[in-house]
mmCIF entry with sequence, helices, sheets and N, C-alpha, C, O atoms, coordinates in Angstrom:
data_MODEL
# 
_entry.id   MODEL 
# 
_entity.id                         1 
_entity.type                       polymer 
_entity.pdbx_number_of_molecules   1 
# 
_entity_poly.entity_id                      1 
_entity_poly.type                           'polypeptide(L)' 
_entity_poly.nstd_linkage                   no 
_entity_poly.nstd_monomer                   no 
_entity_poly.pdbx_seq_one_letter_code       
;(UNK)(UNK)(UNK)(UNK)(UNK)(UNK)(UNK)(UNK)(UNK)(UNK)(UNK)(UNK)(UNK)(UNK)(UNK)(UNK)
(UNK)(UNK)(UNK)(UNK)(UNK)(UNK)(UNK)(UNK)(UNK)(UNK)(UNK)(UNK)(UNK)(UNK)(UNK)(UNK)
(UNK)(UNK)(UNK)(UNK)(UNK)(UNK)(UNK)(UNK)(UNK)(UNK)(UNK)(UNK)(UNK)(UNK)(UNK)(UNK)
(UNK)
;
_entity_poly.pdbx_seq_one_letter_code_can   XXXXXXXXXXXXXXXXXXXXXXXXXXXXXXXXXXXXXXXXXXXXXXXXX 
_entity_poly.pdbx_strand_id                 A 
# 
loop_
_entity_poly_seq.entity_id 
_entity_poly_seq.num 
_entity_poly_seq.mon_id 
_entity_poly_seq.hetero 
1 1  UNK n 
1 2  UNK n 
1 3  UNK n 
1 4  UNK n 
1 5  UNK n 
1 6  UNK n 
1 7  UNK n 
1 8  UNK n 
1 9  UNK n 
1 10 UNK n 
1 11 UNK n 
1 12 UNK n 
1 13 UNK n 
1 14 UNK n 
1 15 UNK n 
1 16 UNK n 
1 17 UNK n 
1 18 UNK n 
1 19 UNK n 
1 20 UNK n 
1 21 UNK n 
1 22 UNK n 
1 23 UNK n 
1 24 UNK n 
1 25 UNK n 
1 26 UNK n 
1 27 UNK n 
1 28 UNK n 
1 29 UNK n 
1 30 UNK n 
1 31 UNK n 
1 32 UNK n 
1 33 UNK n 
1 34 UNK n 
1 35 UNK n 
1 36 UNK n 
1 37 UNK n 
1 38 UNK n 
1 39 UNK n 
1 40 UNK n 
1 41 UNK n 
1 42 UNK n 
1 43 UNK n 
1 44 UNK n 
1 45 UNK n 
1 46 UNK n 
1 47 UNK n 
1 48 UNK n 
1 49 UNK n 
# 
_struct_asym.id          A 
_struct_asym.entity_id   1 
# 
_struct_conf.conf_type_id            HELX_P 
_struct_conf.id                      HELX_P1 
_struct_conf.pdbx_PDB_helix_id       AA1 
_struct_conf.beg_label_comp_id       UNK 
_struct_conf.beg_label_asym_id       A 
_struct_conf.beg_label_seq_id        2 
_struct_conf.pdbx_beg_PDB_ins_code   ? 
_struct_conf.end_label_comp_id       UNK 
_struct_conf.end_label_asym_id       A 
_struct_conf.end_label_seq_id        45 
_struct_conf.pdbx_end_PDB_ins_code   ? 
_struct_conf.beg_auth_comp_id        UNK 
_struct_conf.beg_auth_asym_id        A 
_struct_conf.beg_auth_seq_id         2 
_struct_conf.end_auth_comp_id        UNK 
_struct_conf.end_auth_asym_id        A 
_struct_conf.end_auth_seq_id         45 
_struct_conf.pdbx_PDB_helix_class    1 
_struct_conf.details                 ? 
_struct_conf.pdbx_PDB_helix_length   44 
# 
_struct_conf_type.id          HELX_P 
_struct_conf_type.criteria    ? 
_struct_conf_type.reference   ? 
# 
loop_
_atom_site.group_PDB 
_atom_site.id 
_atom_site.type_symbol 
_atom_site.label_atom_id 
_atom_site.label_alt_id 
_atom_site.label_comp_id 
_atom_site.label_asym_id 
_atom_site.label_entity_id 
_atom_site.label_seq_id 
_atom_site.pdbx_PDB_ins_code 
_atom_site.Cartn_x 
_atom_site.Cartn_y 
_atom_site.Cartn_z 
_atom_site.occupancy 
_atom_site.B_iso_or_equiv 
_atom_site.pdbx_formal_charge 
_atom_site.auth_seq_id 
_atom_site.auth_comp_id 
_atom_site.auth_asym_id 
_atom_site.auth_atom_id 
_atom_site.pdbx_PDB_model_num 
ATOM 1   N N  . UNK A 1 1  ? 21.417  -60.915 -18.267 1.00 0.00 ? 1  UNK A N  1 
ATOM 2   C CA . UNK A 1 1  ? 20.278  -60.907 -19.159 1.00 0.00 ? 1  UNK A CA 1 
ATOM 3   C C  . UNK A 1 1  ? 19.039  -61.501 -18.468 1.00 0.00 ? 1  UNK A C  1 
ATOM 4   O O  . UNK A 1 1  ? 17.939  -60.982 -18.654 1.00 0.00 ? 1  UNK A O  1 
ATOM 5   N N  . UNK A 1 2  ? 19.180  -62.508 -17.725 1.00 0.00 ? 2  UNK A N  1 
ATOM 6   C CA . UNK A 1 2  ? 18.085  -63.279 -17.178 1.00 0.00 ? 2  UNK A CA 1 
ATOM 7   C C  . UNK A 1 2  ? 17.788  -62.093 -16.126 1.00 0.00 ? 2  UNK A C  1 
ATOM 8   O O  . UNK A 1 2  ? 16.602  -61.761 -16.108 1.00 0.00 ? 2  UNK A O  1 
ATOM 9   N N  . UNK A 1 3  ? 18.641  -61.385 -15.241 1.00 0.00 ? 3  UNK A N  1 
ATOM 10  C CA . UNK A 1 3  ? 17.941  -60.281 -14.062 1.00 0.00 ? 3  UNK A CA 1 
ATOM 11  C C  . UNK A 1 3  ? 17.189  -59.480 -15.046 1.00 0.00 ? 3  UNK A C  1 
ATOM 12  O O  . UNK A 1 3  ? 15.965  -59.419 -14.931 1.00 0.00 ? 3  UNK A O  1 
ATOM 13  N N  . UNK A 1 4  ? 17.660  -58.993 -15.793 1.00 0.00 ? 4  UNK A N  1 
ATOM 14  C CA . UNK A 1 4  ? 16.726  -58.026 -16.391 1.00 0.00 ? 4  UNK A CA 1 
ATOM 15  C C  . UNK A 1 4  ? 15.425  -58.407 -16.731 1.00 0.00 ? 4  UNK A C  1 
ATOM 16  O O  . UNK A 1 4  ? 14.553  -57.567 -16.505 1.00 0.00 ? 4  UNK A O  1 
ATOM 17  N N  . UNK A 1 5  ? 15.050  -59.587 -17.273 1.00 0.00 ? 5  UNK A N  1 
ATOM 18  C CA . UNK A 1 5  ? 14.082  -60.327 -17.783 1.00 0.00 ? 5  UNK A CA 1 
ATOM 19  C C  . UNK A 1 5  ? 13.157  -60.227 -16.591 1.00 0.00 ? 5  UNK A C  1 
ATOM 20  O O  . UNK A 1 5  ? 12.036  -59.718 -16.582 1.00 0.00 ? 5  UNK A O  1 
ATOM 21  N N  . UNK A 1 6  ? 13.880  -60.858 -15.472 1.00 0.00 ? 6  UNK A N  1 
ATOM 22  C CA . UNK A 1 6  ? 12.969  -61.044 -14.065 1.00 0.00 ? 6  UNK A CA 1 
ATOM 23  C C  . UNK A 1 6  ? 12.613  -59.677 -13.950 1.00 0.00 ? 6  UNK A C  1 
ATOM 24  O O  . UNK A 1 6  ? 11.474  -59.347 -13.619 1.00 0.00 ? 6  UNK A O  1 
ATOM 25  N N  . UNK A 1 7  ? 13.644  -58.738 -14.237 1.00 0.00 ? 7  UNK A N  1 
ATOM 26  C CA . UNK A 1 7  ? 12.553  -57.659 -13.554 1.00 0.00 ? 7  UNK A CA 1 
ATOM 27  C C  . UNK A 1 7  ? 11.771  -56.985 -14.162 1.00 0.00 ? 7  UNK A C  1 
ATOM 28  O O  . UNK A 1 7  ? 10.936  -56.448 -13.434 1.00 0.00 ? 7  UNK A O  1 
ATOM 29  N N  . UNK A 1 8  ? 11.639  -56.677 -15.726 1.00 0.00 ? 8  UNK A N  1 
ATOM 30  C CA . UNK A 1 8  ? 10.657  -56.164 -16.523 1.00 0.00 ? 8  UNK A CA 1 
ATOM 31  C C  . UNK A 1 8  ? 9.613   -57.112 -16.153 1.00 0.00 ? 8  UNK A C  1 
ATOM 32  O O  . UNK A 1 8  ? 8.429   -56.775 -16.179 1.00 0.00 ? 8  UNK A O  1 
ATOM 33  N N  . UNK A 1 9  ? 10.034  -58.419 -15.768 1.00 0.00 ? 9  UNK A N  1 
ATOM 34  C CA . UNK A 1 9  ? 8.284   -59.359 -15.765 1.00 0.00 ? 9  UNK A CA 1 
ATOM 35  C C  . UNK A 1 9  ? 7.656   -59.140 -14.898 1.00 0.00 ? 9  UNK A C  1 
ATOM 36  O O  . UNK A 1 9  ? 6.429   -59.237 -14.900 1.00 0.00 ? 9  UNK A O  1 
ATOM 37  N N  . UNK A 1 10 ? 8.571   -58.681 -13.643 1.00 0.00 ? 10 UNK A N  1 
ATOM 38  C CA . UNK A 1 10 ? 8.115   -58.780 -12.349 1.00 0.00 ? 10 UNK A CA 1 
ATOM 39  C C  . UNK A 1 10 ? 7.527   -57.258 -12.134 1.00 0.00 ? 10 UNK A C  1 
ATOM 40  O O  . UNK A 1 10 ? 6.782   -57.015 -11.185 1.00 0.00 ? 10 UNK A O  1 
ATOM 41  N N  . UNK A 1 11 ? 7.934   -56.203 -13.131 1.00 0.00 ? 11 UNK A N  1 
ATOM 42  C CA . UNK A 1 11 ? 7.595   -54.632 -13.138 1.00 0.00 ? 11 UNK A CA 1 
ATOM 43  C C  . UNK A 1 11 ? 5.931   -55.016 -13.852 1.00 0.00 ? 11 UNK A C  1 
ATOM 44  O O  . UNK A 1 11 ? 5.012   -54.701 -13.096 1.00 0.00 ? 11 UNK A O  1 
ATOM 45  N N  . UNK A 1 12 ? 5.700   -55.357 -14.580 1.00 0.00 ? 12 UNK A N  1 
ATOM 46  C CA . UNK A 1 12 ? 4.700   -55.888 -15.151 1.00 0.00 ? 12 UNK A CA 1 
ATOM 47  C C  . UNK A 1 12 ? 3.753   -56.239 -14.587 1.00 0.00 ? 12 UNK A C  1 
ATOM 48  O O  . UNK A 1 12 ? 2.679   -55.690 -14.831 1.00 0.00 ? 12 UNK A O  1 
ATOM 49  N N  . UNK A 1 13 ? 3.855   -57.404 -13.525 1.00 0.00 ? 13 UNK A N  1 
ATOM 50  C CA . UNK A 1 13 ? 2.865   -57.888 -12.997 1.00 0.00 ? 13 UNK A CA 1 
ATOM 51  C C  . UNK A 1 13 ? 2.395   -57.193 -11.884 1.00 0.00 ? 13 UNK A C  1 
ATOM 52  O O  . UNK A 1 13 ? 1.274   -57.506 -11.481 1.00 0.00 ? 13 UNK A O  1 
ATOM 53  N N  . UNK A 1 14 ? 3.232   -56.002 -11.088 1.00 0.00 ? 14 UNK A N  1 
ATOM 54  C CA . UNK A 1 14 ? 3.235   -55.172 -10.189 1.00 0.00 ? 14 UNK A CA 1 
ATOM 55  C C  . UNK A 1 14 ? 2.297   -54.503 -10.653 1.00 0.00 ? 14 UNK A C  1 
ATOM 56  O O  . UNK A 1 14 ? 1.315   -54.130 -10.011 1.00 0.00 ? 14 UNK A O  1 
ATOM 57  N N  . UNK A 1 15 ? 2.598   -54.219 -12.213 1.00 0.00 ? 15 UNK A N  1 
ATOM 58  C CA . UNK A 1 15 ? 1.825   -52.688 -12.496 1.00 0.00 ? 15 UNK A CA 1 
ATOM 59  C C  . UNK A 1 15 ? 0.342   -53.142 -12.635 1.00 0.00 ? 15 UNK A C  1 
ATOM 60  O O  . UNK A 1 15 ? -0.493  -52.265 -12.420 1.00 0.00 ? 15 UNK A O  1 
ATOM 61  N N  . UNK A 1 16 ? -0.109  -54.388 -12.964 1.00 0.00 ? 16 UNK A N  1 
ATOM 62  C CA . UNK A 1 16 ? -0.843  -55.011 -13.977 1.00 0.00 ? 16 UNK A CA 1 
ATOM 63  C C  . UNK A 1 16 ? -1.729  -55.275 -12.371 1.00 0.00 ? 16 UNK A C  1 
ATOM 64  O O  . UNK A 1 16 ? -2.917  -54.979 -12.494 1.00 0.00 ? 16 UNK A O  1 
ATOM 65  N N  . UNK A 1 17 ? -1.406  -55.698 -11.137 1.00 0.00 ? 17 UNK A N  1 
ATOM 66  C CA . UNK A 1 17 ? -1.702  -56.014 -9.925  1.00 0.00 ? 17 UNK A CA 1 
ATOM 67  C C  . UNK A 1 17 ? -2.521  -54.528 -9.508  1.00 0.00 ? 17 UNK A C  1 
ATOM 68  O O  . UNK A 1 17 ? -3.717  -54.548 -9.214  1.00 0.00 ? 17 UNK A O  1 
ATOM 69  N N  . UNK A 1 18 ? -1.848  -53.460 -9.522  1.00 0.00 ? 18 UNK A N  1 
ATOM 70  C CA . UNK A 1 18 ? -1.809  -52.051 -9.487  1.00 0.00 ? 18 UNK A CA 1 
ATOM 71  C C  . UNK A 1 18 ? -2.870  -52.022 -9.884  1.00 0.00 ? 18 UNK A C  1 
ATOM 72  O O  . UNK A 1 18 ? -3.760  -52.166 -9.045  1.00 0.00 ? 18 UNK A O  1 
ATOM 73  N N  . UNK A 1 19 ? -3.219  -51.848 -11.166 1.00 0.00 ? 19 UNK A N  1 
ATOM 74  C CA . UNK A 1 19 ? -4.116  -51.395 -12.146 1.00 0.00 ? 19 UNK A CA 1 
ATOM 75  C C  . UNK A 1 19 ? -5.496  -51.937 -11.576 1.00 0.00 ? 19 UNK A C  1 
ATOM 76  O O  . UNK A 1 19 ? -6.526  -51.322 -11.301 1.00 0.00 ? 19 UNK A O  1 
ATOM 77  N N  . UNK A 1 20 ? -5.164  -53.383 -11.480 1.00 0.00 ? 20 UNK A N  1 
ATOM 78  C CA . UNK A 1 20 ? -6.545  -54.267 -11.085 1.00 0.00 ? 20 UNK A CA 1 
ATOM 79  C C  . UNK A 1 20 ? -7.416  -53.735 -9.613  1.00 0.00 ? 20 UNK A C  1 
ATOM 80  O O  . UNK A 1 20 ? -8.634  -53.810 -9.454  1.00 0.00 ? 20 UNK A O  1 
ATOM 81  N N  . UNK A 1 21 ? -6.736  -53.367 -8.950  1.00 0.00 ? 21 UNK A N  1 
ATOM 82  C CA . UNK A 1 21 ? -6.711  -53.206 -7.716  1.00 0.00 ? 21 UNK A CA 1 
ATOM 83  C C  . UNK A 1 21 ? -7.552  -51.800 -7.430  1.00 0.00 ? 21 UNK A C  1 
ATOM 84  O O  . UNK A 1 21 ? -8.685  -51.759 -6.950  1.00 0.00 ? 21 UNK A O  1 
ATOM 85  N N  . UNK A 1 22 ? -6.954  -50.947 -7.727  1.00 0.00 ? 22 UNK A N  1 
ATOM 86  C CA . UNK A 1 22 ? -7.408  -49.364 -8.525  1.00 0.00 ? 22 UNK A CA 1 
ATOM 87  C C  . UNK A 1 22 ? -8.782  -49.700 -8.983  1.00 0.00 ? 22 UNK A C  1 
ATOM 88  O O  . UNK A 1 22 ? -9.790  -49.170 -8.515  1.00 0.00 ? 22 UNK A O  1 
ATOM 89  N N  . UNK A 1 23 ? -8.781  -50.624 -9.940  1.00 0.00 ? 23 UNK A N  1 
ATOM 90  C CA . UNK A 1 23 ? -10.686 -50.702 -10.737 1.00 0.00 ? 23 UNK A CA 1 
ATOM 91  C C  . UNK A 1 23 ? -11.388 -51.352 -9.755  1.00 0.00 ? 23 UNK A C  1 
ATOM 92  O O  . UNK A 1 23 ? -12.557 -50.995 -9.607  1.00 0.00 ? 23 UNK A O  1 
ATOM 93  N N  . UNK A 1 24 ? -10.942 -52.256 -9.018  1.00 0.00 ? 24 UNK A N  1 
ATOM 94  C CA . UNK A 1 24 ? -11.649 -53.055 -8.216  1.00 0.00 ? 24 UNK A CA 1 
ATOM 95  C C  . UNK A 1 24 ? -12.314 -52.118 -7.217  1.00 0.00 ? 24 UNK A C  1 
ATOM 96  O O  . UNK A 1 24 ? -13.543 -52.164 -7.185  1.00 0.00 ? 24 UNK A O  1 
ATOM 97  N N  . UNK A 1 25 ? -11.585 -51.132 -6.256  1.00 0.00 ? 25 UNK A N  1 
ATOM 98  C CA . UNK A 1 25 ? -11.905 -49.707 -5.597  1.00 0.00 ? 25 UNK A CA 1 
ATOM 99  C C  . UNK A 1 25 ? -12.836 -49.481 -6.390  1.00 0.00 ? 25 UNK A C  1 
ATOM 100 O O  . UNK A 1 25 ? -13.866 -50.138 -6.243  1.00 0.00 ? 25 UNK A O  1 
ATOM 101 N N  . UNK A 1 26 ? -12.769 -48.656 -7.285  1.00 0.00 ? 26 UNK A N  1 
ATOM 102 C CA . UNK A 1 26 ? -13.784 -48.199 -8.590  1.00 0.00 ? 26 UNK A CA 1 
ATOM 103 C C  . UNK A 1 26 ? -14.507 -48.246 -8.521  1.00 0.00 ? 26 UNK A C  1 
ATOM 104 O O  . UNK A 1 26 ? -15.229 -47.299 -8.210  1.00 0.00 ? 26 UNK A O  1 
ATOM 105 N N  . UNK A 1 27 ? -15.012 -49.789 -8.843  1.00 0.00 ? 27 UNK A N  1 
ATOM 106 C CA . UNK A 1 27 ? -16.487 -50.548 -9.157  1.00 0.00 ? 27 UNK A CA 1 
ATOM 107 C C  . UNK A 1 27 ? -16.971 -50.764 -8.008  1.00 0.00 ? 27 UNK A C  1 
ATOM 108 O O  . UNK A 1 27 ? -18.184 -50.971 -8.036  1.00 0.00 ? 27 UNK A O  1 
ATOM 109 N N  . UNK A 1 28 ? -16.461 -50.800 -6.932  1.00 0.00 ? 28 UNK A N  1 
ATOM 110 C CA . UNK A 1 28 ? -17.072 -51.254 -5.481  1.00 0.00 ? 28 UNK A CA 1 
ATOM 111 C C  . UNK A 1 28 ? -17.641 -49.467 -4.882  1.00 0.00 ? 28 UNK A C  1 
ATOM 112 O O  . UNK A 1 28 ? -18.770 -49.108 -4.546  1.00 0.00 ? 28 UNK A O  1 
ATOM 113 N N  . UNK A 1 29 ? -16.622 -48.838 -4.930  1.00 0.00 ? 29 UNK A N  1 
ATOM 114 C CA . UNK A 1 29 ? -17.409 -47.006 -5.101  1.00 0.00 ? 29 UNK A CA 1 
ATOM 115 C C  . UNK A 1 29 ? -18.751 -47.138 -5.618  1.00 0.00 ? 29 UNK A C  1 
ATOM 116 O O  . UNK A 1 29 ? -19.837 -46.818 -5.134  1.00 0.00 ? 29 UNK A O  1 
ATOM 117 N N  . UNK A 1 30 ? -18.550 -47.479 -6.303  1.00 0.00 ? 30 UNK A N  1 
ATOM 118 C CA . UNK A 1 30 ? -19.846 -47.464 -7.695  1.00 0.00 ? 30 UNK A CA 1 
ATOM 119 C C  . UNK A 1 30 ? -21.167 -48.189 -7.296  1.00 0.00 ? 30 UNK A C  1 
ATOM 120 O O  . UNK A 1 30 ? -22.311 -47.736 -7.347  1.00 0.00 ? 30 UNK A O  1 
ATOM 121 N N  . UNK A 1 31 ? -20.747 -49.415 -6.888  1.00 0.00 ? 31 UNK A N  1 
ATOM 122 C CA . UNK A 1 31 ? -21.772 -50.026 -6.030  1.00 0.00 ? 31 UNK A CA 1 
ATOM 123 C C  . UNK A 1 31 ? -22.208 -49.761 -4.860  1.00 0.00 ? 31 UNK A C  1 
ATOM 124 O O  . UNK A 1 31 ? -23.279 -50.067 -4.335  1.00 0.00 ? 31 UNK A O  1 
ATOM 125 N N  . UNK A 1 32 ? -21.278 -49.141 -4.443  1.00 0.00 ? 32 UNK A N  1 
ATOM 126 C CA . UNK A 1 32 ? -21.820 -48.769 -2.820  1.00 0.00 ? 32 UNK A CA 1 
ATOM 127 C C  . UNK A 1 32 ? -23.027 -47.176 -2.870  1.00 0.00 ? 32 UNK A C  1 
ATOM 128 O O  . UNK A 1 32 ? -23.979 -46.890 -2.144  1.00 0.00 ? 32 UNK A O  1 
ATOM 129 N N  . UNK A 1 33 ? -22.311 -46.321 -4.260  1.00 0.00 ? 33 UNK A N  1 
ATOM 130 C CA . UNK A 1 33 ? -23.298 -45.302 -4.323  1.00 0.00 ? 33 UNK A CA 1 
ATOM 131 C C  . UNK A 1 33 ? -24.350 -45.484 -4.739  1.00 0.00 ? 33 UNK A C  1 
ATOM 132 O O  . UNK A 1 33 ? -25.227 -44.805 -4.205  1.00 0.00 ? 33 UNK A O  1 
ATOM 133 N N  . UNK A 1 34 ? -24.733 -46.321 -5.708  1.00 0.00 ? 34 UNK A N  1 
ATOM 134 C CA . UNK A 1 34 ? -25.926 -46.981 -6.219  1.00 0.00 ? 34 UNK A CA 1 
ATOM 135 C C  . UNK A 1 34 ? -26.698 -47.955 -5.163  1.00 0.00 ? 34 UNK A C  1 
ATOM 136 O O  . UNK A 1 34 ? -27.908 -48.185 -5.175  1.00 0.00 ? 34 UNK A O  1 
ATOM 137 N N  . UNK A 1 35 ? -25.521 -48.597 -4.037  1.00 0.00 ? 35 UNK A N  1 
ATOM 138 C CA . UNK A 1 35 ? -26.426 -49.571 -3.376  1.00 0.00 ? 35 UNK A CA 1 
ATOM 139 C C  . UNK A 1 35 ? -27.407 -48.544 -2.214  1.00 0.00 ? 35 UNK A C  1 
ATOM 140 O O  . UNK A 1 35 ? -28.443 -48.885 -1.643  1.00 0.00 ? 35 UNK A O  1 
ATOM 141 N N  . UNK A 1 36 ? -26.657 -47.175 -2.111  1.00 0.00 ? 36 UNK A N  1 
ATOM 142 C CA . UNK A 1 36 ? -27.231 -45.802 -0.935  1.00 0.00 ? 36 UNK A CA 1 
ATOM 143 C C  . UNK A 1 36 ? -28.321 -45.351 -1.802  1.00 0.00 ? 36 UNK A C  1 
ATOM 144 O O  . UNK A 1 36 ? -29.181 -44.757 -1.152  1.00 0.00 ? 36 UNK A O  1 
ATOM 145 N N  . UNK A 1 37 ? -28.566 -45.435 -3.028  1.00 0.00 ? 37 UNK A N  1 
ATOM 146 C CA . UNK A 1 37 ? -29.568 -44.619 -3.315  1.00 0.00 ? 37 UNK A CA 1 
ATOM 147 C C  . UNK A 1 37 ? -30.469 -45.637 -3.843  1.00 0.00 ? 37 UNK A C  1 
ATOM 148 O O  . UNK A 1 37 ? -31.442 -45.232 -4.479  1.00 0.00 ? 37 UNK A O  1 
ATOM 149 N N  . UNK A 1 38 ? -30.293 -46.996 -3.672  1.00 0.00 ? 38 UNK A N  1 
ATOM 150 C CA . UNK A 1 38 ? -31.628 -47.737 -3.490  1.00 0.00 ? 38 UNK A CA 1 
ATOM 151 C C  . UNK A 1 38 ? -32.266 -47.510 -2.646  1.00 0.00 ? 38 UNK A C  1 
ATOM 152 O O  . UNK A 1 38 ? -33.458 -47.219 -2.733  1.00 0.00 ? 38 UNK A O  1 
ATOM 153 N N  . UNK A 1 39 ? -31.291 -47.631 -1.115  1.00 0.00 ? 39 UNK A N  1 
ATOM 154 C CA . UNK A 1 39 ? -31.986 -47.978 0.179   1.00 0.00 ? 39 UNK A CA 1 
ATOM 155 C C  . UNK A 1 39 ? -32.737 -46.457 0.517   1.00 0.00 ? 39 UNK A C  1 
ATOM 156 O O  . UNK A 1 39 ? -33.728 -46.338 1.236   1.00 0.00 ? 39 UNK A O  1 
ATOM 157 N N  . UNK A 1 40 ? -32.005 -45.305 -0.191  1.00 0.00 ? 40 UNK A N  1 
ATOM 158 C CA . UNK A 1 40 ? -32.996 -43.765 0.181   1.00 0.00 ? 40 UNK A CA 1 
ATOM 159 C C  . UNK A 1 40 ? -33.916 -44.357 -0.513  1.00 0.00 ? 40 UNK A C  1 
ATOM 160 O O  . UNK A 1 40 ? -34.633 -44.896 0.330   1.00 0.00 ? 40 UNK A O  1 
ATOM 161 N N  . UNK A 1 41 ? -34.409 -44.626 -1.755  1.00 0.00 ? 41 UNK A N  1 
ATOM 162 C CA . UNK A 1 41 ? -35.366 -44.659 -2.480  1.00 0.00 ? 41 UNK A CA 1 
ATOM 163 C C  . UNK A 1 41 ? -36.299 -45.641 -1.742  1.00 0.00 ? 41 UNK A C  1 
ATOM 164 O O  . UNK A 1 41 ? -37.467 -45.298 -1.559  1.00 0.00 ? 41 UNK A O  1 
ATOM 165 N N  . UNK A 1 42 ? -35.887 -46.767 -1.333  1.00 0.00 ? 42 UNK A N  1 
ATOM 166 C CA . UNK A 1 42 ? -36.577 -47.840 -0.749  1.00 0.00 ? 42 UNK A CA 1 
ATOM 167 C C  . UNK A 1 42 ? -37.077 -47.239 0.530   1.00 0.00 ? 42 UNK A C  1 
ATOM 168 O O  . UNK A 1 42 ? -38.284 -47.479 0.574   1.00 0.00 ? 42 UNK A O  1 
ATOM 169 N N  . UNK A 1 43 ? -36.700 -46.562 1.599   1.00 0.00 ? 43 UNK A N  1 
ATOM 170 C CA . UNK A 1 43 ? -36.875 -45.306 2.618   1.00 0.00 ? 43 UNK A CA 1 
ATOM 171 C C  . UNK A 1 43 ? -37.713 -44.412 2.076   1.00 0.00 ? 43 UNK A C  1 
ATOM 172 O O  . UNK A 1 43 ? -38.566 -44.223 2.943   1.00 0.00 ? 43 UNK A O  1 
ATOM 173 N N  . UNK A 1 44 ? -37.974 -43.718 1.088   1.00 0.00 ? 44 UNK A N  1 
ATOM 174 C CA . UNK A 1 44 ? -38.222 -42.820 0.698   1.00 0.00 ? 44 UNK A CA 1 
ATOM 175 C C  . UNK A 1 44 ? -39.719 -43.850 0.202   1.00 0.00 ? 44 UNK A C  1 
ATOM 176 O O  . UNK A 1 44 ? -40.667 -43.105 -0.047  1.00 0.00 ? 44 UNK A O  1 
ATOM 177 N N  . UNK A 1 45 ? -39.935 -44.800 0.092   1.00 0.00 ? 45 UNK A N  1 
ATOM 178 C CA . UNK A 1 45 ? -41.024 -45.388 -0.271  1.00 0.00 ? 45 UNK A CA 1 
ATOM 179 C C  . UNK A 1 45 ? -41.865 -45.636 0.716   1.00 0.00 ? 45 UNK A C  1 
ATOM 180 O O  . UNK A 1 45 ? -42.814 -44.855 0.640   1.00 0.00 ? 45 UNK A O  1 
ATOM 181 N N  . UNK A 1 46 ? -41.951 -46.323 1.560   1.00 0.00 ? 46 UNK A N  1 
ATOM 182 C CA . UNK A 1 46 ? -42.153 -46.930 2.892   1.00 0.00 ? 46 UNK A CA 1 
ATOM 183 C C  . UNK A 1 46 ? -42.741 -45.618 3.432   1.00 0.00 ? 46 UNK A C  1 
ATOM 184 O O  . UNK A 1 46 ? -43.654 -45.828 4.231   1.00 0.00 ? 46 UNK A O  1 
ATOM 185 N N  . UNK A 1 47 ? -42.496 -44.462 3.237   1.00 0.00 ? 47 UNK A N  1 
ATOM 186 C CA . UNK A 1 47 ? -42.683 -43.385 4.175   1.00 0.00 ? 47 UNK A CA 1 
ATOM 187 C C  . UNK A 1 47 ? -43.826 -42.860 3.478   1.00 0.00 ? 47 UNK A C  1 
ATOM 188 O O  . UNK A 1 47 ? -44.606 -42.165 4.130   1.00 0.00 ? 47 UNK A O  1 
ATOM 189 N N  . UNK A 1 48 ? -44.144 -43.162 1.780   1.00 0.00 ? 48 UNK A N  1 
ATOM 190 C CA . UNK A 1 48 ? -45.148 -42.461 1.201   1.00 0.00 ? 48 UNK A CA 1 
ATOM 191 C C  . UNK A 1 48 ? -46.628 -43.500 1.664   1.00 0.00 ? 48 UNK A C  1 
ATOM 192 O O  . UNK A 1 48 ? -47.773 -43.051 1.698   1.00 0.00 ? 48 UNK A O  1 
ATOM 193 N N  . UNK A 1 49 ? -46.445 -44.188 1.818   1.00 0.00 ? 49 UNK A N  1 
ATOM 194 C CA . UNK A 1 49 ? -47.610 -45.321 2.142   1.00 0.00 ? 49 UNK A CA 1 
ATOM 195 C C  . UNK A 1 49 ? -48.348 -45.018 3.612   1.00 0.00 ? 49 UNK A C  1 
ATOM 196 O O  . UNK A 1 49 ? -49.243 -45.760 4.018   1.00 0.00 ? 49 UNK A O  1 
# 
């Protein structure tokens, strides 16, 4: 009874590790495409002057 316990908890925190990990990718995607189309825009400024 106690192995089983360990391992649903331990399936859990795997998945839950998983999950976090996955969004973390995500949001850093996310920032990195937004942080490229500052620096065009900021480029794209500099050049109109």
């Amino acid at each position: 009874m106690m192995a089983l316990f360990v391992a649903v908890t331990g399936a859990i925190v795997v998945g839950l590790a998983y999950l976090s990990k996955r969004s973390f990718h995500k949001t850093m995607e996310e920032q990195r495409a937004e942080e490229s189309a500052f620096r065009e825009k900021l480029a794209n400024f500099g050049r109109k002057k």
